[in-house]
PDB file with one MODEL, atoms N, CA, C and O in Angstrom:
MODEL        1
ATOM      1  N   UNK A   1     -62.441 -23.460 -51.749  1.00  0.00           N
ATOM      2  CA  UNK A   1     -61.644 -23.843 -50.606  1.00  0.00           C
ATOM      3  C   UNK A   1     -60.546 -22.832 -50.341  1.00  0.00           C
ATOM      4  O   UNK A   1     -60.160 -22.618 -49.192  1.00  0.00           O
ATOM      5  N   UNK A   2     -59.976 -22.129 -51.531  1.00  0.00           N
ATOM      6  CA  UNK A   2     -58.684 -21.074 -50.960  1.00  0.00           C
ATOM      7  C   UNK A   2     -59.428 -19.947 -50.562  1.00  0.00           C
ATOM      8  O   UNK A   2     -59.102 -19.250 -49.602  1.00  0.00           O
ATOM      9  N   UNK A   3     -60.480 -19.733 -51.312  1.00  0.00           N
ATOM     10  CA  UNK A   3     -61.290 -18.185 -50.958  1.00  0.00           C
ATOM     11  C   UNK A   3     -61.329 -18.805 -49.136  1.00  0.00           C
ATOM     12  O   UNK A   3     -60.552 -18.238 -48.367  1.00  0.00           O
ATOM     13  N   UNK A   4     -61.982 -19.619 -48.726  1.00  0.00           N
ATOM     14  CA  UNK A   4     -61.648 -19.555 -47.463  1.00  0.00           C
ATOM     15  C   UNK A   4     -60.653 -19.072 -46.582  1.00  0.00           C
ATOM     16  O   UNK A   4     -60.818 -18.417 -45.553  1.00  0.00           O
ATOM     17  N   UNK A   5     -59.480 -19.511 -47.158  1.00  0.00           N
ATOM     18  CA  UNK A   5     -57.934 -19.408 -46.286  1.00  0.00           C
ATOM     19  C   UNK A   5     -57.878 -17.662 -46.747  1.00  0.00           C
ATOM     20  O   UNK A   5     -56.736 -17.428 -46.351  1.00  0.00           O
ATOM     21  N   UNK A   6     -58.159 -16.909 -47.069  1.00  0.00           N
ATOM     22  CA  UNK A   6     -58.269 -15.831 -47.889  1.00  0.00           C
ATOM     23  C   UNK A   6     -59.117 -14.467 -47.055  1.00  0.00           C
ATOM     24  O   UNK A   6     -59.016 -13.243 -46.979  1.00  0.00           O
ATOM     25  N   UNK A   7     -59.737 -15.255 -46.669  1.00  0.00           N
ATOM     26  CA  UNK A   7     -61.252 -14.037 -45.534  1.00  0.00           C
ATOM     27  C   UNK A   7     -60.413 -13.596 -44.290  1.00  0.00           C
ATOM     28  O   UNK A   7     -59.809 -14.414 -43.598  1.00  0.00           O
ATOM     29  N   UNK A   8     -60.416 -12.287 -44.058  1.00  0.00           N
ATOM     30  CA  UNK A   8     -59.456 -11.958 -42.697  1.00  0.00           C
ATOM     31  C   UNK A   8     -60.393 -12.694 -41.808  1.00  0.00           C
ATOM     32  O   UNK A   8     -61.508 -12.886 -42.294  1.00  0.00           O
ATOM     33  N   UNK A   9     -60.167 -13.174 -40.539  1.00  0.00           N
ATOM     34  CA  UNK A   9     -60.269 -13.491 -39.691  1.00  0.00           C
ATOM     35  C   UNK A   9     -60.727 -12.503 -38.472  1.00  0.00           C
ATOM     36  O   UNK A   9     -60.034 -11.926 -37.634  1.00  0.00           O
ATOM     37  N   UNK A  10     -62.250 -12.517 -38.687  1.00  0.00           N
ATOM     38  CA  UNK A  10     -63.045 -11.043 -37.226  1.00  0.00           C
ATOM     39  C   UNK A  10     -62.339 -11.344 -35.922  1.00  0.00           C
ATOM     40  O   UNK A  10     -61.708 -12.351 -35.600  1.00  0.00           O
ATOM     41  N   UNK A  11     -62.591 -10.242 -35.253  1.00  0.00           N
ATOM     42  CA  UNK A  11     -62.157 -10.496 -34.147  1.00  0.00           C
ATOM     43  C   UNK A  11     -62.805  -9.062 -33.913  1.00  0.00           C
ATOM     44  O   UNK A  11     -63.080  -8.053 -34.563  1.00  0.00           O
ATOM     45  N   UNK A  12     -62.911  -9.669 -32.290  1.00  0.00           N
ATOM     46  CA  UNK A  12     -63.656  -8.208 -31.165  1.00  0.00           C
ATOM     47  C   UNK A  12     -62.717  -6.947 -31.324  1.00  0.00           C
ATOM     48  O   UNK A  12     -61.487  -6.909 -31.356  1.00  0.00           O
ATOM     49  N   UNK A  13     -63.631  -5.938 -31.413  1.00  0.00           N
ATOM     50  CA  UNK A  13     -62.662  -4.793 -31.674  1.00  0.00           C
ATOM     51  C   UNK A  13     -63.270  -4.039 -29.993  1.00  0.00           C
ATOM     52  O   UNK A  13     -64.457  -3.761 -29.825  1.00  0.00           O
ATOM     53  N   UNK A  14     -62.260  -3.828 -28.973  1.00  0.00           N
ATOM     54  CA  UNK A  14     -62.941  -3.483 -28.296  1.00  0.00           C
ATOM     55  C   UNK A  14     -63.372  -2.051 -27.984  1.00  0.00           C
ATOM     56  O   UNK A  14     -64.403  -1.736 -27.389  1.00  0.00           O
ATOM     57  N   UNK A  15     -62.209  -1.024 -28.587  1.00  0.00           N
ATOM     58  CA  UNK A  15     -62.552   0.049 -29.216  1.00  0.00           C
ATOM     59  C   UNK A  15     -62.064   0.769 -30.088  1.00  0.00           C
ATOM     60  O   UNK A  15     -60.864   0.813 -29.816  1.00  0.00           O
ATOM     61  N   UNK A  16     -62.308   1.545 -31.242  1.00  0.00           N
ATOM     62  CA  UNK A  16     -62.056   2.108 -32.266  1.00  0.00           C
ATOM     63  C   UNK A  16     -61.565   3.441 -32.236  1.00  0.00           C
ATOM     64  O   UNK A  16     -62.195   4.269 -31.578  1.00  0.00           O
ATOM     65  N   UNK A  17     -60.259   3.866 -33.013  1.00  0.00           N
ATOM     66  CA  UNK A  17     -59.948   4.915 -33.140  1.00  0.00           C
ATOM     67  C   UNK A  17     -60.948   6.391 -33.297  1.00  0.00           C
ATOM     68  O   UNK A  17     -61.094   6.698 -34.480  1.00  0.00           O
ATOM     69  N   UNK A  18     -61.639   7.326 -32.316  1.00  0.00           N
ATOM     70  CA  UNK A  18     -62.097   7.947 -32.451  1.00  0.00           C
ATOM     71  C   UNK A  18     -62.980   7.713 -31.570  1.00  0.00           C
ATOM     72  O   UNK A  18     -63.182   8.766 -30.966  1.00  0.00           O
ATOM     73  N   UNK A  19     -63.855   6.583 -31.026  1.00  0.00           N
ATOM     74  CA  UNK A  19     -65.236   6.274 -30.306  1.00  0.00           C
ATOM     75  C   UNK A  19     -64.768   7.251 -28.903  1.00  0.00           C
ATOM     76  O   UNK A  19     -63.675   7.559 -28.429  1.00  0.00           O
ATOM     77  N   UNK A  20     -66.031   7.515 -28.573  1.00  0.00           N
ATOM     78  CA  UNK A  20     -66.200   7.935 -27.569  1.00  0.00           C
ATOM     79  C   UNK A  20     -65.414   7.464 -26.179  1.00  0.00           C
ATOM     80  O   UNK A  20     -66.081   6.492 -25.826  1.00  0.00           O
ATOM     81  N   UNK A  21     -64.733   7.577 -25.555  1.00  0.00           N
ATOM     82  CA  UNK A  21     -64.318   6.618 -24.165  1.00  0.00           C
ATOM     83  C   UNK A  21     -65.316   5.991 -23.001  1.00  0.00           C
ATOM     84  O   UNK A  21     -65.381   4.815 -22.643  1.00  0.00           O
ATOM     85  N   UNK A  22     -66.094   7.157 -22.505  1.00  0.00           N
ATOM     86  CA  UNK A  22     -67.274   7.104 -21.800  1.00  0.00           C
ATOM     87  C   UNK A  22     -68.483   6.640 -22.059  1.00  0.00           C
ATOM     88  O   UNK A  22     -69.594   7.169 -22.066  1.00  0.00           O
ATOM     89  N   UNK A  23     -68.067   5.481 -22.288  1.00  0.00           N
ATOM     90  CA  UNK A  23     -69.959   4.409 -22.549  1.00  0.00           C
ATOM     91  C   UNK A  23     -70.875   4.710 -21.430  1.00  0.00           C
ATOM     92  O   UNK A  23     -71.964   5.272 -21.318  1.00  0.00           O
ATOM     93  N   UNK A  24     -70.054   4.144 -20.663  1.00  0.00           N
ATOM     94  CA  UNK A  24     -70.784   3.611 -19.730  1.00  0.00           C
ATOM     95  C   UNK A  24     -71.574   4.822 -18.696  1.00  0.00           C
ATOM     96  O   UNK A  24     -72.407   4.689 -17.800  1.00  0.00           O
ATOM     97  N   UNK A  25     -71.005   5.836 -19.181  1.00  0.00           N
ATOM     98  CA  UNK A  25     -71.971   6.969 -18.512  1.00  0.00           C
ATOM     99  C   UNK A  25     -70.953   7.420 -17.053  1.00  0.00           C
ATOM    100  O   UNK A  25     -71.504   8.115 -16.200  1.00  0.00           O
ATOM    101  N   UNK A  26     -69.972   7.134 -16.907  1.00  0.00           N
ATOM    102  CA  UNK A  26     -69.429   6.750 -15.580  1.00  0.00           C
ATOM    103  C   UNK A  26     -69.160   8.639 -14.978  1.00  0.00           C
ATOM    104  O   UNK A  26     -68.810   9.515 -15.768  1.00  0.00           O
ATOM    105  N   UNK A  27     -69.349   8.827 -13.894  1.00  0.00           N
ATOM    106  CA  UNK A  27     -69.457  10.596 -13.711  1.00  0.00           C
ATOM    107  C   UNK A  27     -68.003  11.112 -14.162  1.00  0.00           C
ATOM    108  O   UNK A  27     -67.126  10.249 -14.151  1.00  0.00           O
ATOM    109  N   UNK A  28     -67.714  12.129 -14.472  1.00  0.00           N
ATOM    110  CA  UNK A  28     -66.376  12.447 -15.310  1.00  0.00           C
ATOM    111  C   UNK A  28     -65.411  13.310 -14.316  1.00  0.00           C
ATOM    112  O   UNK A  28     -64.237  13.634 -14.497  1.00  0.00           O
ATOM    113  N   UNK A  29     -66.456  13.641 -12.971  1.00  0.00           N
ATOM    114  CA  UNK A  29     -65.187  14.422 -12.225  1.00  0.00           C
ATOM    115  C   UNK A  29     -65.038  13.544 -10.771  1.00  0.00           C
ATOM    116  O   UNK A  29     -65.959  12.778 -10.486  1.00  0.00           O
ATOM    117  N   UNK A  30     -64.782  13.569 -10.571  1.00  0.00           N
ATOM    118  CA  UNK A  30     -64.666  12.434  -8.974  1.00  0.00           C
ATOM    119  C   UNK A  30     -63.464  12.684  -8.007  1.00  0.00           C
ATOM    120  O   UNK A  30     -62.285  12.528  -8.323  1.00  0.00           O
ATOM    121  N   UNK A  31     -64.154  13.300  -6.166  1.00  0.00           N
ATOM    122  CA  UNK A  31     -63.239  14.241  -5.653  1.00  0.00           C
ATOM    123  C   UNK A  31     -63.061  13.039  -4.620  1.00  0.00           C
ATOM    124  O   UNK A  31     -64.009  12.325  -4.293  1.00  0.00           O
ATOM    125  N   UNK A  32     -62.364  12.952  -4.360  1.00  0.00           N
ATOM    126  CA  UNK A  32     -61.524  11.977  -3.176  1.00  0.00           C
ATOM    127  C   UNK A  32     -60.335  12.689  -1.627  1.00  0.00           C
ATOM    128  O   UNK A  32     -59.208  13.125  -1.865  1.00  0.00           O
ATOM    129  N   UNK A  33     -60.659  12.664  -0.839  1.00  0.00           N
ATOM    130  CA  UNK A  33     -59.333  13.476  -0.256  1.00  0.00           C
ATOM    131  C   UNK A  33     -58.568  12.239   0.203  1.00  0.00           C
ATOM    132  O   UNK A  33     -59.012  11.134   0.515  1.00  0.00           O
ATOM    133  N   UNK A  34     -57.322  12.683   0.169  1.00  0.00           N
ATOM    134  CA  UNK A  34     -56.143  11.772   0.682  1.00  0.00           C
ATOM    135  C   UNK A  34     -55.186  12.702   1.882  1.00  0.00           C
ATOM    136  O   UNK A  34     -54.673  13.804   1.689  1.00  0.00           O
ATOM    137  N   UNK A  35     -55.151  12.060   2.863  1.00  0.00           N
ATOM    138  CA  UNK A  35     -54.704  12.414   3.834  1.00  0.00           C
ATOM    139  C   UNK A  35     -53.125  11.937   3.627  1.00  0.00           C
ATOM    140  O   UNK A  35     -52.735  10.990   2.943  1.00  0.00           O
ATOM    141  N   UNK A  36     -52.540  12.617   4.204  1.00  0.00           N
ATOM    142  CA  UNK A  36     -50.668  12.338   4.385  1.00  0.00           C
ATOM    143  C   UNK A  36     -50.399  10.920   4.983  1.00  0.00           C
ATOM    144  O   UNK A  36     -50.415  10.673   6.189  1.00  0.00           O
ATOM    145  N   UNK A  37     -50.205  10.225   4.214  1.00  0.00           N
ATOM    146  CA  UNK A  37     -49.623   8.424   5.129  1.00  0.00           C
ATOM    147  C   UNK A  37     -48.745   9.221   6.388  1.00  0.00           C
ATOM    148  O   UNK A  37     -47.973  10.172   6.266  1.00  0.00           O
ATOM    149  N   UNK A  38     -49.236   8.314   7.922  1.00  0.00           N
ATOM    150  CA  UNK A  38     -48.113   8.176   8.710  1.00  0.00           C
ATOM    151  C   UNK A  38     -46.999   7.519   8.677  1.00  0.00           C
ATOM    152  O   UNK A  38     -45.930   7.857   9.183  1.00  0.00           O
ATOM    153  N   UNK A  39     -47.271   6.441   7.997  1.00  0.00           N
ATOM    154  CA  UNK A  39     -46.312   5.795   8.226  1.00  0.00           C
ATOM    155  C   UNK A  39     -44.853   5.249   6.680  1.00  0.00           C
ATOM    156  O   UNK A  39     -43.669   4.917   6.743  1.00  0.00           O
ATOM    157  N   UNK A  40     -45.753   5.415   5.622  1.00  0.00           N
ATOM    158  CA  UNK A  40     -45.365   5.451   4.535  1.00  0.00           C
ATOM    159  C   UNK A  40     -46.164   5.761   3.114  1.00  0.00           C
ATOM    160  O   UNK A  40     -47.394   5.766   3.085  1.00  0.00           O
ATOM    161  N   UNK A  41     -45.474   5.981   2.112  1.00  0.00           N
ATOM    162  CA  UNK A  41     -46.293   6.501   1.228  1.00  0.00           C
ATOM    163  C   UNK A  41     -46.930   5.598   0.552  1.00  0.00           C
ATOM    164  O   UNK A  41     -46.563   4.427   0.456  1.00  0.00           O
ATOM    165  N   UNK A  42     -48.168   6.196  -0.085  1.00  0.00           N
ATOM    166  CA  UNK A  42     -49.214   5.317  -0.666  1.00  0.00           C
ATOM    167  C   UNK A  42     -49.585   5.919  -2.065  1.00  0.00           C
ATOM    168  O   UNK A  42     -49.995   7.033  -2.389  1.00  0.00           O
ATOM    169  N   UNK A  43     -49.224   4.517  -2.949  1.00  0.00           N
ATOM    170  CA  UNK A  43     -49.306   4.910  -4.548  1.00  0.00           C
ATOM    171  C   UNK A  43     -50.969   4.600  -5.038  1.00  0.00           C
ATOM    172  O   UNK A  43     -51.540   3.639  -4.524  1.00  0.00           O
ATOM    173  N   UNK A  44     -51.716   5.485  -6.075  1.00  0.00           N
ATOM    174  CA  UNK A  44     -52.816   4.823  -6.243  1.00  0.00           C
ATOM    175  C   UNK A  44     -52.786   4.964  -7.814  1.00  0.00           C
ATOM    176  O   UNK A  44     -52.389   5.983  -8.379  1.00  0.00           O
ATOM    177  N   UNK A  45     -53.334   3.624  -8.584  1.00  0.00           N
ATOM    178  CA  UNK A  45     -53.633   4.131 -10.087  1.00  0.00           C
ATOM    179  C   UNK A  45     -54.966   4.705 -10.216  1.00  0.00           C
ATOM    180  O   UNK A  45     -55.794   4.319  -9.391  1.00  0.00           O
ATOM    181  N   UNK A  46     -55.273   5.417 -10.952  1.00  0.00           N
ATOM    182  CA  UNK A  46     -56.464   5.896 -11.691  1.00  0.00           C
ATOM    183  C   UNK A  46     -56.621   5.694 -13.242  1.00  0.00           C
ATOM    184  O   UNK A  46     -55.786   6.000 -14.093  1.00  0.00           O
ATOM    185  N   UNK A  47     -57.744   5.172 -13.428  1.00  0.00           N
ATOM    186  CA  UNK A  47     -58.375   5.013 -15.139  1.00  0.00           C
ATOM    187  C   UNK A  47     -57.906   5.520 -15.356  1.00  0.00           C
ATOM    188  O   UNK A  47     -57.255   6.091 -14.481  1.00  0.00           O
ATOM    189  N   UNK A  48     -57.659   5.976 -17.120  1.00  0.00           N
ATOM    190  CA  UNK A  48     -57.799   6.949 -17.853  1.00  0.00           C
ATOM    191  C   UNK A  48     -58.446   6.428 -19.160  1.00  0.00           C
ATOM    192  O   UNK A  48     -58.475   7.189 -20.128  1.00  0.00           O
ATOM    193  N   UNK A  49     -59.188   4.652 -19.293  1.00  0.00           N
ATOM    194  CA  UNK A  49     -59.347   4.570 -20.662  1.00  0.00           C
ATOM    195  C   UNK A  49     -60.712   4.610 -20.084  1.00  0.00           C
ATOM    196  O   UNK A  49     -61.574   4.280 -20.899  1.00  0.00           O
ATOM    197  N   UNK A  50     -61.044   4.848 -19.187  1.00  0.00           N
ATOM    198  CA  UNK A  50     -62.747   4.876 -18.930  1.00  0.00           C
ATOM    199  C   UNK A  50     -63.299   3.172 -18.832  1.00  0.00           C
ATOM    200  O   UNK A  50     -64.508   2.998 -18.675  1.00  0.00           O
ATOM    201  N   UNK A  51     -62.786   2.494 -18.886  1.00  0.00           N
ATOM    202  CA  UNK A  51     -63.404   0.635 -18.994  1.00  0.00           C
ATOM    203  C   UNK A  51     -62.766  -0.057 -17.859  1.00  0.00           C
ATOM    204  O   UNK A  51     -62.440  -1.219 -18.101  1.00  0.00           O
ATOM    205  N   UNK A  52     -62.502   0.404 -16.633  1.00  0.00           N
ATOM    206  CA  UNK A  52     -62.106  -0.140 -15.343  1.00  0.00           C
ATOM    207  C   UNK A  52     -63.734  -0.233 -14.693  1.00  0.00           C
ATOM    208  O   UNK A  52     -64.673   0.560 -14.619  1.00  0.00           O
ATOM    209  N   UNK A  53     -63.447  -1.953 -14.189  1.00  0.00           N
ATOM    210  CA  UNK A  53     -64.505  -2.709 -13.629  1.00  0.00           C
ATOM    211  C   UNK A  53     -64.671  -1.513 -11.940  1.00  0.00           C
ATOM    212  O   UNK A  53     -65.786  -1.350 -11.444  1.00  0.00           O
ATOM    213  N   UNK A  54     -63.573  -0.928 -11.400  1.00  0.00           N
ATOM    214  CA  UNK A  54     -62.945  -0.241 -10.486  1.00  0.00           C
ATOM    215  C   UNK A  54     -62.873   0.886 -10.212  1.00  0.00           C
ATOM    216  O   UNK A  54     -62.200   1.414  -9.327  1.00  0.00           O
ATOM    217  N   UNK A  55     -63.981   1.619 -11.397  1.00  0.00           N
ATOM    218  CA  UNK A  55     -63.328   3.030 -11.945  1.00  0.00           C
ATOM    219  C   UNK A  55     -63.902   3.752 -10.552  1.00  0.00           C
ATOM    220  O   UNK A  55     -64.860   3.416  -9.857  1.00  0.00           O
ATOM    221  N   UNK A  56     -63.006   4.826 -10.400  1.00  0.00           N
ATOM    222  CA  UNK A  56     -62.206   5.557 -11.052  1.00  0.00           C
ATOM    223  C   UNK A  56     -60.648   5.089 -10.754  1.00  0.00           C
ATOM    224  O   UNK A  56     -59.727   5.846 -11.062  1.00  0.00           O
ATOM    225  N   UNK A  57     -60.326   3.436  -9.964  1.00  0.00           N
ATOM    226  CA  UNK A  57     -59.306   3.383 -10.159  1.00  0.00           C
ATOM    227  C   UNK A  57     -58.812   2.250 -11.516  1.00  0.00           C
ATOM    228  O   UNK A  57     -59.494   1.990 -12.508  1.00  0.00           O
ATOM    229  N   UNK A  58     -57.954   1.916 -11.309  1.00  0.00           N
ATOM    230  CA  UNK A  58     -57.337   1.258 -12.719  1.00  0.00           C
ATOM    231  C   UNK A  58     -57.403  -0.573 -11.686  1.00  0.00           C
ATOM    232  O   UNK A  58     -57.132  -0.978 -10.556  1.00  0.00           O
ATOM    233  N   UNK A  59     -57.974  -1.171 -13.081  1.00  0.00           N
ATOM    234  CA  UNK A  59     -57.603  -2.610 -12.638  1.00  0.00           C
ATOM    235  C   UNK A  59     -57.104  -3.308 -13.833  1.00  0.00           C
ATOM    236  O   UNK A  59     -57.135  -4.537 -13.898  1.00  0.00           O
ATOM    237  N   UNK A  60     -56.689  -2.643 -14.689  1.00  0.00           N
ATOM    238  CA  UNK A  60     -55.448  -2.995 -16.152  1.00  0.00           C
ATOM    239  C   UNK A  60     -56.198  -3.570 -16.851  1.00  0.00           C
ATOM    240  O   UNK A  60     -55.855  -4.581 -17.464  1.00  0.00           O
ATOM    241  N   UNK A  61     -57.791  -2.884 -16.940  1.00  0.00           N
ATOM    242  CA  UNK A  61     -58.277  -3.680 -18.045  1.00  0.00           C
ATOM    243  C   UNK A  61     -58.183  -2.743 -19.456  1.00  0.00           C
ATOM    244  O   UNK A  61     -58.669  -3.114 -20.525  1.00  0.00           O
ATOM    245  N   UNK A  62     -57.352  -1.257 -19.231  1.00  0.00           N
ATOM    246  CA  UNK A  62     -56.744  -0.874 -20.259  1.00  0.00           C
ATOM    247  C   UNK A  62     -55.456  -1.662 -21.544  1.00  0.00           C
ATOM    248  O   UNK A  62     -54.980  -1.322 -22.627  1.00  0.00           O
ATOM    249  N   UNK A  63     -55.311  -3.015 -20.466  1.00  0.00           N
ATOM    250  CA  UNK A  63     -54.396  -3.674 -21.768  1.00  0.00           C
ATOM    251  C   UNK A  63     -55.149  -4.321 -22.486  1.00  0.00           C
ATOM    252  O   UNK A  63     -54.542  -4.612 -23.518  1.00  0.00           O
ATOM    253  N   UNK A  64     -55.987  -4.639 -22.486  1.00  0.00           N
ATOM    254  CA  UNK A  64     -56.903  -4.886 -24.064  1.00  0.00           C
ATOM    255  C   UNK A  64     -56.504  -4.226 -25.052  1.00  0.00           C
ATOM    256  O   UNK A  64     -55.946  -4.472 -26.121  1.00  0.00           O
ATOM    257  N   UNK A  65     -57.029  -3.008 -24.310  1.00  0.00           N
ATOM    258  CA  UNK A  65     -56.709  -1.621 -25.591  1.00  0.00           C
ATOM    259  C   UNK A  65     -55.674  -1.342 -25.965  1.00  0.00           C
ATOM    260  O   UNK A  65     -55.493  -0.920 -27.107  1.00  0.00           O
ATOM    261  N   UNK A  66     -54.465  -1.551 -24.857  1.00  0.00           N
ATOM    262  CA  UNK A  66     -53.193  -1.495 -25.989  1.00  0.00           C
ATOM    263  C   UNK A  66     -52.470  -2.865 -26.502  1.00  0.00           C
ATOM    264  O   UNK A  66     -51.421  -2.832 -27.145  1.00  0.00           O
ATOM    265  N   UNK A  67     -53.198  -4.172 -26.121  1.00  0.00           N
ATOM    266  CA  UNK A  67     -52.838  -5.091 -27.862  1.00  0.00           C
ATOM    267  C   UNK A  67     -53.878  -4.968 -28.644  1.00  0.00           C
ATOM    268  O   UNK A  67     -54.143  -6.074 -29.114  1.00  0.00           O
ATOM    269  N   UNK A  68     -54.877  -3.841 -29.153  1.00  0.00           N
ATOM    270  CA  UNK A  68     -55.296  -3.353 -30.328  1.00  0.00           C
ATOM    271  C   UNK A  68     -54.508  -2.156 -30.913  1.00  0.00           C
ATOM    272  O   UNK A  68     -54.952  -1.420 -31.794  1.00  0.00           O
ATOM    273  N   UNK A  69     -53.351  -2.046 -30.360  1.00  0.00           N
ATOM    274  CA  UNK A  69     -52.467  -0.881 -30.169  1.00  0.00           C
ATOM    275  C   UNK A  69     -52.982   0.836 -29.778  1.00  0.00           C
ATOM    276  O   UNK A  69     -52.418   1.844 -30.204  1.00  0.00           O
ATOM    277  N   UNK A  70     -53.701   0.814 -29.234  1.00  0.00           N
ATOM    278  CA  UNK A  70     -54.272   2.051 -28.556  1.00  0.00           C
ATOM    279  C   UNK A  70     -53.227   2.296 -27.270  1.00  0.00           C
ATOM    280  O   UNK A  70     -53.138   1.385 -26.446  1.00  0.00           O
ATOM    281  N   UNK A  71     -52.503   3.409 -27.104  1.00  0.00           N
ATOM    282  CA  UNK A  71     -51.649   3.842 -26.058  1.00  0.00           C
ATOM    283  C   UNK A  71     -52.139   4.323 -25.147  1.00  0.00           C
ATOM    284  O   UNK A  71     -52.494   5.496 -25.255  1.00  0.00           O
ATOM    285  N   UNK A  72     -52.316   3.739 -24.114  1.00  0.00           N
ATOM    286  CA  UNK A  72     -53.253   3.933 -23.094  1.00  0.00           C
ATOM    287  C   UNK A  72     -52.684   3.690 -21.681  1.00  0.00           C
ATOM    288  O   UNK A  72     -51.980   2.707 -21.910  1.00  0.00           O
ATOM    289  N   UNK A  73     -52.558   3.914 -20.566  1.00  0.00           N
ATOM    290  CA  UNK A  73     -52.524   3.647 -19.146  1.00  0.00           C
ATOM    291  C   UNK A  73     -53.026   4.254 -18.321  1.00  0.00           C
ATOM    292  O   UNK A  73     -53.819   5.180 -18.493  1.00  0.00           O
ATOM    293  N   UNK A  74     -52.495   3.662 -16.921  1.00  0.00           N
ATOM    294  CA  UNK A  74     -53.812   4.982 -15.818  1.00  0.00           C
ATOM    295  C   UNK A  74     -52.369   6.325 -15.449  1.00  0.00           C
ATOM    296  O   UNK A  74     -51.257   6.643 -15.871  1.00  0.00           O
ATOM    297  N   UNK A  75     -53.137   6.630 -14.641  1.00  0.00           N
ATOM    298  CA  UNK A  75     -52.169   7.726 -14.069  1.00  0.00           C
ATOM    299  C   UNK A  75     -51.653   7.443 -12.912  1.00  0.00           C
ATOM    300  O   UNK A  75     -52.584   7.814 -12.198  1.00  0.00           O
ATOM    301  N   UNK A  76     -50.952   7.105 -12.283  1.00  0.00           N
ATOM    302  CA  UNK A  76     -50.316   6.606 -11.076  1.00  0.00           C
ATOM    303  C   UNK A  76     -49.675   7.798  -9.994  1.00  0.00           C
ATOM    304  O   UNK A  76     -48.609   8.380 -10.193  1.00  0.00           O
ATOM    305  N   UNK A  77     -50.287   7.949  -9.188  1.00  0.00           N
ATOM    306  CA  UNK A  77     -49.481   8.999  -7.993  1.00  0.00           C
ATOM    307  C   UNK A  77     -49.380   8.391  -7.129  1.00  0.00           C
ATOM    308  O   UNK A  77     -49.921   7.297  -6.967  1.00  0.00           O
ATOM    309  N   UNK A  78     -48.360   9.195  -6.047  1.00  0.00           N
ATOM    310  CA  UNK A  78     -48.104   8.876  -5.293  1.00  0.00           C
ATOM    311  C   UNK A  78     -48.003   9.863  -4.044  1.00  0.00           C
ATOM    312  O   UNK A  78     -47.454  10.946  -4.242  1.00  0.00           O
ATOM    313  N   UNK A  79     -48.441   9.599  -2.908  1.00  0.00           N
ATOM    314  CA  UNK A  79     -48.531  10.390  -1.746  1.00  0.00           C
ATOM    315  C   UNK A  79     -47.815  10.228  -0.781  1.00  0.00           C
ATOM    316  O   UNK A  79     -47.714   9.252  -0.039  1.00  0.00           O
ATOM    317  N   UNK A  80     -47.190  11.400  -0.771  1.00  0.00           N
ATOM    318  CA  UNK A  80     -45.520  11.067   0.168  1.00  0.00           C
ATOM    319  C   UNK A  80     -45.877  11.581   1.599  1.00  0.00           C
ATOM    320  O   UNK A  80     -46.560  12.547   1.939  1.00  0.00           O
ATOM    321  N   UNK A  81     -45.342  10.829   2.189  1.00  0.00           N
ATOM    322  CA  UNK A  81     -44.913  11.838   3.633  1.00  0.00           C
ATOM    323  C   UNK A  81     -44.709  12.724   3.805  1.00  0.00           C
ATOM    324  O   UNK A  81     -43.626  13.023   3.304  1.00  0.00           O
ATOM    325  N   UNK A  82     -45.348  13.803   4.505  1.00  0.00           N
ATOM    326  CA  UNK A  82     -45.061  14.886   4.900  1.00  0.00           C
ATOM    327  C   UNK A  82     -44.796  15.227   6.352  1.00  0.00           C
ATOM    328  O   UNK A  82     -45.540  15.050   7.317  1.00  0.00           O
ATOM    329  N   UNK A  83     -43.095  15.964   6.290  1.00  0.00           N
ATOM    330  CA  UNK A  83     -42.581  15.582   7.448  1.00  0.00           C
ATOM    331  C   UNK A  83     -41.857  17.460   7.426  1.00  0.00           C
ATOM    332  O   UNK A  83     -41.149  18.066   6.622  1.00  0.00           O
ATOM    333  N   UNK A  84     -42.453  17.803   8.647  1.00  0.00           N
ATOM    334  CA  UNK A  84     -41.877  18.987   9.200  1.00  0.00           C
ATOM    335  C   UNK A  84     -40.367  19.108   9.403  1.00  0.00           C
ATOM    336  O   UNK A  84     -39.568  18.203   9.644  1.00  0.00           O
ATOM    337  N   UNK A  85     -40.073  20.833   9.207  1.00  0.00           N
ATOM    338  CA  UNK A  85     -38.721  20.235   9.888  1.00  0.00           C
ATOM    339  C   UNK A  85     -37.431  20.451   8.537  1.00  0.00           C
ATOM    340  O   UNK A  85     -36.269  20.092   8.729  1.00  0.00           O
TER     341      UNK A  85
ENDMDL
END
């Protein structure tokens, strides 16, 4: 009965220090153009852990990975106005 209370407790590892990022095969370069907002600027995230339902943008399914403590987020830019002058 204590050897029970005793056994770590499994749990999903969803990825491991070292594994590959790119399972899923997803293409690794991806060209997009963004035109200058008229009217105001426009922020976009992008993956970077490779496991966005969204990819190549980010839909925060990188926080899995960091409460397995993996430091992870997307990259976030932003596209400003461009104003002559």
């Amino acid at each position: 009965m204590g050897n029970n209370m005793l056994k770590a407790k499994s749990r999903n590892v969803f990825r491991k220090k070292g594994d590959i990022l790119n399972t899923n095969n997803l293409k690794a370069v991806h060209i997009e153009t963004f035109y200058p907002p008229l009217k105001s600027s426009k922020k976009v995230s992008v993956c970077r852990c490779w496991k966005s339902f969204n990819f190549p943008y980010c839909d925060n399914t990188h926080q899995k990975l960091q409460q397995q403590g993996v430091v992870c987020g997307p990259l976030l830019l932003e596209i400003l106005i461009f104003q002559n002058g």
